[in-house]
Biotite code that builds the C-alpha atoms (Angstrom):
import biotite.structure as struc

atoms = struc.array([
    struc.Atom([1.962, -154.379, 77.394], chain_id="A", res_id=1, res_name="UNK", atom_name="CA", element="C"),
    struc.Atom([1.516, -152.679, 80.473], chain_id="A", res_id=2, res_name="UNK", atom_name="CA", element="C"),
    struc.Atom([-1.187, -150.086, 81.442], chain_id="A", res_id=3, res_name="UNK", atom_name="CA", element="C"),
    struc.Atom([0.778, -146.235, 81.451], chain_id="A", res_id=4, res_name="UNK", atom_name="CA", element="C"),
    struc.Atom([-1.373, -144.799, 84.029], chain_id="A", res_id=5, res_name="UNK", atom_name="CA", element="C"),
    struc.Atom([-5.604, -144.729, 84.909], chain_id="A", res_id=6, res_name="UNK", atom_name="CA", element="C"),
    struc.Atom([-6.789, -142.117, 83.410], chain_id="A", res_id=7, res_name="UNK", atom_name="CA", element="C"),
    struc.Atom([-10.517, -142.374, 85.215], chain_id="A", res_id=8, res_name="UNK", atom_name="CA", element="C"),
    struc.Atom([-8.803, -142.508, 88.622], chain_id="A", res_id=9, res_name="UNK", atom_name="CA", element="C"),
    struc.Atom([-6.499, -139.359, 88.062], chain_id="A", res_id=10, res_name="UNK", atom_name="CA", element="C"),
    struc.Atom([-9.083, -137.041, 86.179], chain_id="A", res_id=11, res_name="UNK", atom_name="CA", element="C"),
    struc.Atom([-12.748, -138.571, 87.671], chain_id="A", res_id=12, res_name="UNK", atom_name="CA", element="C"),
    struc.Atom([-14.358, -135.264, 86.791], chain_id="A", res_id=13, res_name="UNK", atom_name="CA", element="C"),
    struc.Atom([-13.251, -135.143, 83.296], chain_id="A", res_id=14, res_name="UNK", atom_name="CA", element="C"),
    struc.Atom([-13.794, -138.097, 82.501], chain_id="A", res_id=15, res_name="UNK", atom_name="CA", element="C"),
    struc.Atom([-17.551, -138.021, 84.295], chain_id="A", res_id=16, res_name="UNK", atom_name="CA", element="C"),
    struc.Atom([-17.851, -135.424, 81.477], chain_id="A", res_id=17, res_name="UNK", atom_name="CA", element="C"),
    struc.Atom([-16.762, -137.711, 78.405], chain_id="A", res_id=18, res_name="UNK", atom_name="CA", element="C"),
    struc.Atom([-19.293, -140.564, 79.633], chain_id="A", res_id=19, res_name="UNK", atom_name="CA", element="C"),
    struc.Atom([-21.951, -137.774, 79.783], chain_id="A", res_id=20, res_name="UNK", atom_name="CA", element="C"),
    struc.Atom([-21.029, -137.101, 76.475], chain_id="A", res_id=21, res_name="UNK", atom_name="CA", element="C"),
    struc.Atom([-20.879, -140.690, 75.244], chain_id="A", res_id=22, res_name="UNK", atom_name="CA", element="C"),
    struc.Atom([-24.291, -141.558, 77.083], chain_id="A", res_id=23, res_name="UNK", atom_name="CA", element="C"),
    struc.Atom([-26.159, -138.526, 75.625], chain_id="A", res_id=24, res_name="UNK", atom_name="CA", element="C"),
    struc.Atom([-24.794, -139.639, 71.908], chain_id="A", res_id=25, res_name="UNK", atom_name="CA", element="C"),
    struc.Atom([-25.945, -142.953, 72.143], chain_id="A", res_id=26, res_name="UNK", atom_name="CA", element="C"),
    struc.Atom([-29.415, -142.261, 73.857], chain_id="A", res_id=27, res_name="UNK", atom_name="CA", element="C"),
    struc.Atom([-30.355, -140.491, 70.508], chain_id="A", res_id=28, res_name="UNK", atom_name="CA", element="C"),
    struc.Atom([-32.453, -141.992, 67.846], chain_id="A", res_id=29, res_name="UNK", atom_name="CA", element="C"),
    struc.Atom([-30.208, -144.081, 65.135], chain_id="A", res_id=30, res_name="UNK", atom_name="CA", element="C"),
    struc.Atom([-30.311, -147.224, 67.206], chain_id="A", res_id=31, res_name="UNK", atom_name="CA", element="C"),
    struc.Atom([-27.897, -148.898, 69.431], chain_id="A", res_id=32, res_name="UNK", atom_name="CA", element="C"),
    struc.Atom([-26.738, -151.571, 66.466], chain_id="A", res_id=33, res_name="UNK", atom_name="CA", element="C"),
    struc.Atom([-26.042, -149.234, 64.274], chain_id="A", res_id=34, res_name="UNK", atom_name="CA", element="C"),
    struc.Atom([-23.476, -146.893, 66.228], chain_id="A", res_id=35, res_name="UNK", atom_name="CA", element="C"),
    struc.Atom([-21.640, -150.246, 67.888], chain_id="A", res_id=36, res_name="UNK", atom_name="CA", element="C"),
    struc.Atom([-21.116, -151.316, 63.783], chain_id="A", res_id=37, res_name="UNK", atom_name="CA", element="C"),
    struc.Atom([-19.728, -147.712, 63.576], chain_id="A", res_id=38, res_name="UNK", atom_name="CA", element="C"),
    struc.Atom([-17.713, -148.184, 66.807], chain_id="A", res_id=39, res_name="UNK", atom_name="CA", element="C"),
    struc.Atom([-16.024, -151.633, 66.047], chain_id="A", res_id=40, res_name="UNK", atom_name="CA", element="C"),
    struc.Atom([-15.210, -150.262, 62.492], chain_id="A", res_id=41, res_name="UNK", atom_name="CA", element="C"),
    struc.Atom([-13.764, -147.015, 63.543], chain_id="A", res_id=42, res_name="UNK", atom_name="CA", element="C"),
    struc.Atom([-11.641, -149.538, 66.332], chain_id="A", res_id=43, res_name="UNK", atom_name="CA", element="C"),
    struc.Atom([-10.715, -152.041, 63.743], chain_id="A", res_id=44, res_name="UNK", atom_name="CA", element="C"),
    struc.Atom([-8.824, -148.678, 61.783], chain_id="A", res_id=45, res_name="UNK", atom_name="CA", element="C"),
    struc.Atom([-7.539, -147.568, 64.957], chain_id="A", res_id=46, res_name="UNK", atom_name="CA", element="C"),
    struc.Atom([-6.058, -150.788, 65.996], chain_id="A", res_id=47, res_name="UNK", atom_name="CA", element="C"),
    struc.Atom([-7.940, -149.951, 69.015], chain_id="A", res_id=48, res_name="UNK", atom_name="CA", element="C"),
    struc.Atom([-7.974, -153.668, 70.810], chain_id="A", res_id=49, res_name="UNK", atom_name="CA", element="C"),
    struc.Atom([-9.770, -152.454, 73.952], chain_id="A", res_id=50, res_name="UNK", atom_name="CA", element="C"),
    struc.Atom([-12.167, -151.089, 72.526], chain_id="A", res_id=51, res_name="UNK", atom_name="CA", element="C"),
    struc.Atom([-12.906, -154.137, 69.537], chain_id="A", res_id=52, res_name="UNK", atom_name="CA", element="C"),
    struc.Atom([-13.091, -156.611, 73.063], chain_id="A", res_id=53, res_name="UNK", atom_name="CA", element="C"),
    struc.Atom([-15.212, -154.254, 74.481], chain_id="A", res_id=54, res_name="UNK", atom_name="CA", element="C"),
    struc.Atom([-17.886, -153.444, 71.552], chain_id="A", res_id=55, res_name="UNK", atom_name="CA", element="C"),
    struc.Atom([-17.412, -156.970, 70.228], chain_id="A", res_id=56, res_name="UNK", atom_name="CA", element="C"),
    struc.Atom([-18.943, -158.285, 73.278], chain_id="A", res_id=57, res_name="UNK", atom_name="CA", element="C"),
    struc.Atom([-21.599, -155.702, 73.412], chain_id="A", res_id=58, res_name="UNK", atom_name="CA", element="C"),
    struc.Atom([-23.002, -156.663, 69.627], chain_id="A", res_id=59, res_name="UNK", atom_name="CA", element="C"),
    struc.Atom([-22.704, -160.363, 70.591], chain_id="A", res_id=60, res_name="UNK", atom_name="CA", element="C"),
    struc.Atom([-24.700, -159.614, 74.260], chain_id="A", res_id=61, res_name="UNK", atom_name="CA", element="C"),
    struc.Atom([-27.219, -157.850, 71.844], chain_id="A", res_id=62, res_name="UNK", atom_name="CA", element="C"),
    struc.Atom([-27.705, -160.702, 69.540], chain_id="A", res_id=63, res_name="UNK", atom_name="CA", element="C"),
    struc.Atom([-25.940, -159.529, 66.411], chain_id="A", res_id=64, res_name="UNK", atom_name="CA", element="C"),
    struc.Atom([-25.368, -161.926, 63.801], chain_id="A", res_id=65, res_name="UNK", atom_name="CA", element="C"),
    struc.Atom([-21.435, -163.097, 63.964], chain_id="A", res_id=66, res_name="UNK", atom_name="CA", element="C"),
    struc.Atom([-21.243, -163.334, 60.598], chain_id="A", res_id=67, res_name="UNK", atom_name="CA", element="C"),
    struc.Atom([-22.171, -159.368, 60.615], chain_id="A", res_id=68, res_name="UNK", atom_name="CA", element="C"),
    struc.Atom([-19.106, -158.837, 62.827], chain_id="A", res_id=69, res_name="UNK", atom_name="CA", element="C"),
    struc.Atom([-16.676, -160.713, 61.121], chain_id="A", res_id=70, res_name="UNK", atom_name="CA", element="C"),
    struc.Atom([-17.495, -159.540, 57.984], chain_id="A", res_id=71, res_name="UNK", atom_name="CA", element="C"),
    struc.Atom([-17.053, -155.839, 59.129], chain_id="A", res_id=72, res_name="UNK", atom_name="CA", element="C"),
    struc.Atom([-13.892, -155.329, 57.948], chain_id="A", res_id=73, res_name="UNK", atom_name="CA", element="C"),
    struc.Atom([-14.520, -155.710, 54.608], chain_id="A", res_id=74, res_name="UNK", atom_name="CA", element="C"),
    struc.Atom([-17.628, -154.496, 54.688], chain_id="A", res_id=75, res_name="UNK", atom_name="CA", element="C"),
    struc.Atom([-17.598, -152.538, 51.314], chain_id="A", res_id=76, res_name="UNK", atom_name="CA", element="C"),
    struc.Atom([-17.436, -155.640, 49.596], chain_id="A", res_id=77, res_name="UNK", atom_name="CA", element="C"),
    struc.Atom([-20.120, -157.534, 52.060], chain_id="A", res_id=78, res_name="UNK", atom_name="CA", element="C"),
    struc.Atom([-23.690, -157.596, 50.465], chain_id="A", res_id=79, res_name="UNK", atom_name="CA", element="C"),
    struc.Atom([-24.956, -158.426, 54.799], chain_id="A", res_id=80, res_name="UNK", atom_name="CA", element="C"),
    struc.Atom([-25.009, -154.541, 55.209], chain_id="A", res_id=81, res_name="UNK", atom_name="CA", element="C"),
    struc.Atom([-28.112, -152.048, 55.100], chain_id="A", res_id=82, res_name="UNK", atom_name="CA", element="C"),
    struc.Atom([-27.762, -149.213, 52.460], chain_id="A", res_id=83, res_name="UNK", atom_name="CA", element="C"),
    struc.Atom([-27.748, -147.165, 55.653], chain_id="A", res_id=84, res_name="UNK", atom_name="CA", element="C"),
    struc.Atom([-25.200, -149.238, 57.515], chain_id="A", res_id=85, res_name="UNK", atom_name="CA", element="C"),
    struc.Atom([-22.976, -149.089, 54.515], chain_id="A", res_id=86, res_name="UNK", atom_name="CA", element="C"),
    struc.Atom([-23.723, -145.078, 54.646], chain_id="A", res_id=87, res_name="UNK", atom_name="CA", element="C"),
    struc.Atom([-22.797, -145.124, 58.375], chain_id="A", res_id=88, res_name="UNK", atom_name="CA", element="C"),
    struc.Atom([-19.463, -147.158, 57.516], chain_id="A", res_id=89, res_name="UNK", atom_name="CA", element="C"),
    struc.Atom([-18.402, -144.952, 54.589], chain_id="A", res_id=90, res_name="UNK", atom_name="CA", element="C"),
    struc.Atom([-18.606, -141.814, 56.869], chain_id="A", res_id=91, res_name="UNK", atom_name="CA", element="C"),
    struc.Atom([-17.097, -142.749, 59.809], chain_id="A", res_id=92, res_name="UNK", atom_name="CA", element="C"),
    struc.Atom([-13.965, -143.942, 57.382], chain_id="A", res_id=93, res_name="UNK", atom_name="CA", element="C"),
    struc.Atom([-13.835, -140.722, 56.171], chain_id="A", res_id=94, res_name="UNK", atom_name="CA", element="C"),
    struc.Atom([-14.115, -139.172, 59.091], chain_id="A", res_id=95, res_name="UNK", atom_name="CA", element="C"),
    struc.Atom([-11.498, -141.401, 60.825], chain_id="A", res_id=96, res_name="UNK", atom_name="CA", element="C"),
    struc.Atom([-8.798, -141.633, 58.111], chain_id="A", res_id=97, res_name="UNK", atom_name="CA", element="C"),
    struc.Atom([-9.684, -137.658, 57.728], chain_id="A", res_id=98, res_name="UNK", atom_name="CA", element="C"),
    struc.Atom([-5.800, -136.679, 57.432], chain_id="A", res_id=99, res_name="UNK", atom_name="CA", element="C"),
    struc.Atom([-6.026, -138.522, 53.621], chain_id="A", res_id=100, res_name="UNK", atom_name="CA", element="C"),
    struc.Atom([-9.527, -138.525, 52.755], chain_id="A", res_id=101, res_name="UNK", atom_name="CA", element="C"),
    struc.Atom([-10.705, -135.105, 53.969], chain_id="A", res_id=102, res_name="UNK", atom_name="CA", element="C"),
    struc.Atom([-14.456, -135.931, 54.773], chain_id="A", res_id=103, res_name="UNK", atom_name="CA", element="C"),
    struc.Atom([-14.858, -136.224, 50.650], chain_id="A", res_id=104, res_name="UNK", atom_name="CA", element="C"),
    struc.Atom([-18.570, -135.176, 49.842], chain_id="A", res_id=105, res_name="UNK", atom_name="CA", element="C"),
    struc.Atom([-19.254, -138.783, 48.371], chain_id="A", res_id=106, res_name="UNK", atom_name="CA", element="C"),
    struc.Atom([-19.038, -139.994, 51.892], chain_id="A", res_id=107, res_name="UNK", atom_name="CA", element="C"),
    struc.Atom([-21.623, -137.043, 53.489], chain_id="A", res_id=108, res_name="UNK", atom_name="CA", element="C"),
    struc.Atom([-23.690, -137.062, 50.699], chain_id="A", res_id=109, res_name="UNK", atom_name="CA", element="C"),
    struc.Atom([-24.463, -140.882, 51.111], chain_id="A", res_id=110, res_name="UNK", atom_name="CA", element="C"),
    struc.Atom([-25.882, -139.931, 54.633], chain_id="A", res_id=111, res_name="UNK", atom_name="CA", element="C"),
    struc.Atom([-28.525, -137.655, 53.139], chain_id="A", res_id=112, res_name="UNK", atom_name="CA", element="C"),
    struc.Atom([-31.134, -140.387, 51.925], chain_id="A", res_id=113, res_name="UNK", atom_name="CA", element="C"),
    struc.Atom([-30.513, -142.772, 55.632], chain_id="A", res_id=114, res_name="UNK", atom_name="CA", element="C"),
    struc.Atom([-30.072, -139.671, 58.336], chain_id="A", res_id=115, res_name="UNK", atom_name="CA", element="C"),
    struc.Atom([-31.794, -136.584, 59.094], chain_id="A", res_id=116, res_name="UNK", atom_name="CA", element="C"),
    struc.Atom([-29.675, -133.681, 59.901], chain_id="A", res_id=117, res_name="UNK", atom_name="CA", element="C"),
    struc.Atom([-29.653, -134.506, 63.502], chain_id="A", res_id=118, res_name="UNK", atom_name="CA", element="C"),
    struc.Atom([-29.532, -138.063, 62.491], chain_id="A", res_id=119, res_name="UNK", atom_name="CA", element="C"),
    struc.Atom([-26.080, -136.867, 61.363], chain_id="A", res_id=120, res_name="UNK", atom_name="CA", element="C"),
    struc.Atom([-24.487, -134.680, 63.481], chain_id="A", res_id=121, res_name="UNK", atom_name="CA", element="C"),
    struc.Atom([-25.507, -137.844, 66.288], chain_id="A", res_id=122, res_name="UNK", atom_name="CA", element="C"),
    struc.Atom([-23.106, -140.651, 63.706], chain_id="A", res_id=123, res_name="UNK", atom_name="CA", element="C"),
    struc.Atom([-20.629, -137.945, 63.446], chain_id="A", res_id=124, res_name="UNK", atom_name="CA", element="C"),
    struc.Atom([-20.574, -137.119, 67.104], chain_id="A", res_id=125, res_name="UNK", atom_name="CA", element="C"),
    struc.Atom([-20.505, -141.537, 68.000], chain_id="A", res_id=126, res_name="UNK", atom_name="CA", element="C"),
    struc.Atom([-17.440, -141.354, 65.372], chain_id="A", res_id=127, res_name="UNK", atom_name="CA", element="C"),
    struc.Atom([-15.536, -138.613, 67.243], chain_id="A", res_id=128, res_name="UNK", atom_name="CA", element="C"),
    struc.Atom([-16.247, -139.960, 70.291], chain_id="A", res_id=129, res_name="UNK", atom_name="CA", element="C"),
    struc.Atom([-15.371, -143.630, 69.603], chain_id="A", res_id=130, res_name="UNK", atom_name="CA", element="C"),
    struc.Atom([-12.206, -142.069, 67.827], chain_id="A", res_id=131, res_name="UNK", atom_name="CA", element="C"),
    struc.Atom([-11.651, -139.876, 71.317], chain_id="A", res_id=132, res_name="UNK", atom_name="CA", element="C"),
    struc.Atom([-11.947, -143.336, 73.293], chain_id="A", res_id=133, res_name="UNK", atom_name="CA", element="C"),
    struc.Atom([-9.184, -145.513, 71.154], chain_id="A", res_id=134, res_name="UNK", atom_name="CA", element="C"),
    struc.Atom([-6.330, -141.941, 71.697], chain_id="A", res_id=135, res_name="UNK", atom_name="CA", element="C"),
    struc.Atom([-7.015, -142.499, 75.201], chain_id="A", res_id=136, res_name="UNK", atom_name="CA", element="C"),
    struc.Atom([-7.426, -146.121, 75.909], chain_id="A", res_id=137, res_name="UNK", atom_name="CA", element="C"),
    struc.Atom([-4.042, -146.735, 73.585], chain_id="A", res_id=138, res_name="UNK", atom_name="CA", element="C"),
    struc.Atom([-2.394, -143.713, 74.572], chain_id="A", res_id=139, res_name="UNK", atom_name="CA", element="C"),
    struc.Atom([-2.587, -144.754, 78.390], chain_id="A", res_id=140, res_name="UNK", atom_name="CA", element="C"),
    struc.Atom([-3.183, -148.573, 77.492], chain_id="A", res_id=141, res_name="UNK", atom_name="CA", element="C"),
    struc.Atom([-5.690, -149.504, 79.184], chain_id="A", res_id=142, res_name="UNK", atom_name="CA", element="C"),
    struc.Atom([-5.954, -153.881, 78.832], chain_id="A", res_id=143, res_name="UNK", atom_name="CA", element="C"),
    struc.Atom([-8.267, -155.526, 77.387], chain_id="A", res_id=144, res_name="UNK", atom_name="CA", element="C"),
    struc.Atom([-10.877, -156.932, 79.500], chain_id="A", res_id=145, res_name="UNK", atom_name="CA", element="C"),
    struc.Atom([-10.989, -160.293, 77.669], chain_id="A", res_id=146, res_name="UNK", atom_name="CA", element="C"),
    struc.Atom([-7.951, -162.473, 79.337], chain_id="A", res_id=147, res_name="UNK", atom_name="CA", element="C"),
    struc.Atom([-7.347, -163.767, 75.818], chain_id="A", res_id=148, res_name="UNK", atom_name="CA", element="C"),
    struc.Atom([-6.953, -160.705, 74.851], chain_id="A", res_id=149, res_name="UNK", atom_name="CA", element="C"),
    struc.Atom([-4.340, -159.141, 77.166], chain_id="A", res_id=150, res_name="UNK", atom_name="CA", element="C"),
    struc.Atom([-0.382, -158.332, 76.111], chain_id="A", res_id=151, res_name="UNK", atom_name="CA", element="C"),
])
């Protein structure tokens, strides 16, 4: 696989924007774990393999448990996740598979008892952006960091 075009280096100012975006999401409150779960899940759907290196790397640097990230893709059957992780997970499914599940209210409703209101519109903004990030990085596609890793 070869890389289409960089996207930073033709549109700096744009993209400036989306890292503004992306910093001020994850500088909120619902802690750093958390969202990178969300992230890896949302890029395991996606088939997102830039982004998987990327945020793989970034739980491990953080100390995560590897059984925690192995497990995540079958997380629904994996009795290693919070009530509010599994909450986190079922919503950013939803929200990423939207086209066939239509953001059911099972899924929101199981943020009510983990999240605050702000507490959610924060996951559901880190699931559109992490969801903005894999369309781009695959659309132009951008390699994989990890030489492993590259096509």
């Amino acid at each position: 696989m070869t890389a289409r075009l960089d996207y930073y280096a033709t549109s700096p100012v744009l993209l400036g924007k989306m890292l503004d975006l992306e910093q001020a999401v994850m500088t909120d409150g619902l802690g750093h774990g958390l969202l990178e779960l969300v992230k890896i899940r949302v890029s395991q759907i996606n088939g997102c393999v830039f982004c998987l290196d990327m945020h793989l790397r970034i739980l491990q640097q953080a100390g995560e448990r590897t059984d925690r990230i192995v497990l995540l893709s079958a997380w629904q059957e994996a009795t290693i996740y919070t009530p509010c992780e599994r909450a986190a997970l079922a919503w950013a499914e939803a929200l990423t598979r939207i086209a066939t599940t239509h953001a059911p209210d099972m899924a929101y409703e199981g943020l009510r008892g983990h999240f605050s209101d702000e507490g959610i519109v924060q996951l559901t903004m880190a699931i559109v952006m992490i969801n903005s990030w894999n369309r781009l990085v695959m659309g132009f596609r951008s390699l994989p960091r990890a030489p492993g890793l590259r096509g």
